[in-house]
N, C-alpha and C positions, 0 to 999 in steps of 0.2 A: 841249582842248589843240590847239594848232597843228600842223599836219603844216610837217615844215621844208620848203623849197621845192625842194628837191632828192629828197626822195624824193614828194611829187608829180607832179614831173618824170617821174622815174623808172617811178611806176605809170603813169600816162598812158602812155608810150612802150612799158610792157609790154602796156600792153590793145588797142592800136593792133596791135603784130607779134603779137599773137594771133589777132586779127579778120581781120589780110592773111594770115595764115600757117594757120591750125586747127588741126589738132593739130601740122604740121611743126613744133614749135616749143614746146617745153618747159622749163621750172627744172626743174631738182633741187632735193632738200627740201635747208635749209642744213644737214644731217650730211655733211660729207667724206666719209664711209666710203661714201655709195653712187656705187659706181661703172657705168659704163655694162653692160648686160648684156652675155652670151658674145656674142649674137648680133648685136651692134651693133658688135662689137669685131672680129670674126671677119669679118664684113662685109666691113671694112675692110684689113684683114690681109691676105683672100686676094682681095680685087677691087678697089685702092685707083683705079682708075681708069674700069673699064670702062664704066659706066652714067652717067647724066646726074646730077654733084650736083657739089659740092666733093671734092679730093682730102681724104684722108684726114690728111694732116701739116699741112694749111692749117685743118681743122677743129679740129686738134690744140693750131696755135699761137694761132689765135684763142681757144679755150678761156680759155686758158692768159693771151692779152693780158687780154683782159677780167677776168677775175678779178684780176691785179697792179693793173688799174686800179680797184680796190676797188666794182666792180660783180658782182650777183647771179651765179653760177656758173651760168649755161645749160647745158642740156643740146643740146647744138648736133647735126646733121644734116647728112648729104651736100646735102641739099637747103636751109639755112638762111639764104639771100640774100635779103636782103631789098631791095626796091626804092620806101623811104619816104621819102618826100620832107621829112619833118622834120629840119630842122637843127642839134638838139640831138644826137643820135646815130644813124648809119646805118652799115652795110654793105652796099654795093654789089659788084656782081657780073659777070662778062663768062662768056656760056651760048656764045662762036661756037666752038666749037671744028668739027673736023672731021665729016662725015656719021656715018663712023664711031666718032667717041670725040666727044659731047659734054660732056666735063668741063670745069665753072666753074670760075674763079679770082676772087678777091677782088681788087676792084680799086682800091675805095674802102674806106678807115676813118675816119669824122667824129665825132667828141665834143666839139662844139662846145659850149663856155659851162655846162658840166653841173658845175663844182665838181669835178673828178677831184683828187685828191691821188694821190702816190706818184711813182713814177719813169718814164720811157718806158723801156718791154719790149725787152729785145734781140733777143726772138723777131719781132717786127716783120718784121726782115730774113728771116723764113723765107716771108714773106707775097711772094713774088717777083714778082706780076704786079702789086702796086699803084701807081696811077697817079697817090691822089691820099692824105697824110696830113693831115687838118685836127685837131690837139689842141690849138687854139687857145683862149684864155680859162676856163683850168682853174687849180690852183693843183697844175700838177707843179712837180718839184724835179729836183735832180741835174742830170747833164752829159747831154748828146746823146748816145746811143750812135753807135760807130764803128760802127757794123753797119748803120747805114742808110744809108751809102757802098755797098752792094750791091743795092740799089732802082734798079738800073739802067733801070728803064720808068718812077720816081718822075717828074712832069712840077709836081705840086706839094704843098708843105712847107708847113704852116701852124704852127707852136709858138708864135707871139707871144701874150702875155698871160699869160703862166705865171712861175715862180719859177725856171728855169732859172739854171745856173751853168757857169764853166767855159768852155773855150776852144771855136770850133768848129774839131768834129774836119776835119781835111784829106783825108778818104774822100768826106766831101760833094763835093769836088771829081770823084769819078767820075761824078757823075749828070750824066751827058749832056744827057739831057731836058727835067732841070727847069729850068721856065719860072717860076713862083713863089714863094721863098722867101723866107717869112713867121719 
């Protein structure tokens, strides 16, 4: 039996951020019910910032993007930035923060060419430091959310190749930045 070519894709890209990552970097089993332990959660709760990783609501909505986007549910970490140069999918990361508070933010999100179905995630806009969205050449649906008018550091928009619909929204007009829209 053929493996389809997307979920090919798909292990390749998982055994790659395992090999860069080692343990930083986990699935959950596919039961919903397990959820992160106290200790993971707590973490988070009471130090959303102070140590070197992603803030805690960034790890939250990325979760949360990637599984809408009908991808494996990760078990994502303060530390979960990946720096792969594969153009299929990545998350990239900005570590400069201050001497004293190095907290990352997400700066890139690429699913490039990977067959995504479903809609683009409103939580997107919670991702506030990204600079670049590539969901180019997938077969999403639906309208643009207005909530990516708040990507005020967005510099570039990639959605072309998709099944999109609908008008574009007139918040896209706040992105100062962007330099490329696709």
């Amino acid at each position: 039996m053929a493996v389809p070519f997307f979920l090919s894709v798909l292990l390749l890209l998982l055994l790659l951020l395992l090999c860069q990552h080692g343990s930083g970097f986990k699935f959950r089993s596919t039961a919903r019910d397990q959820e992160p332990s106290s200790s993971e959660r707590s973490h988070c709760q009471e130090n959303p910032y102070t140590d070197e990783g992603l803030p805690c609501d960034e790890v939250d909505a990325l979760e949360k993007i990637i599984v809408n986007l009908g991808l494996p549910e990760p078990l994502t970490s303060r530390n979960y930035c990946s720096k792969t140069d594969d153009r299929s999918i990545s998350f990239k990361c900005d570590c400069n923060g201050s001497p004293t508070n190095r907290s990352c933010h997400i700066t890139s999100l690429v699913t490039y060419g990977i067959r995504l179905s479903g809609q683009i995630d409103e939580r997107l806009s919670n991702l506030t430091h990204l600079t670049e969205i590539d969901l180019s050449d997938n077969q999403l649906h639906g309208t643009i959310p207005e909530s990516l008018g708040k990507l005020t550091r967005l510099k570039i928009l990639n959605l072309e190749y998709n099944q999109l619909s609908g008008k574009i929204p007139p918040t896209l007009g706040n992105l100062k930045a962007l330099q490329t829209l696709r």
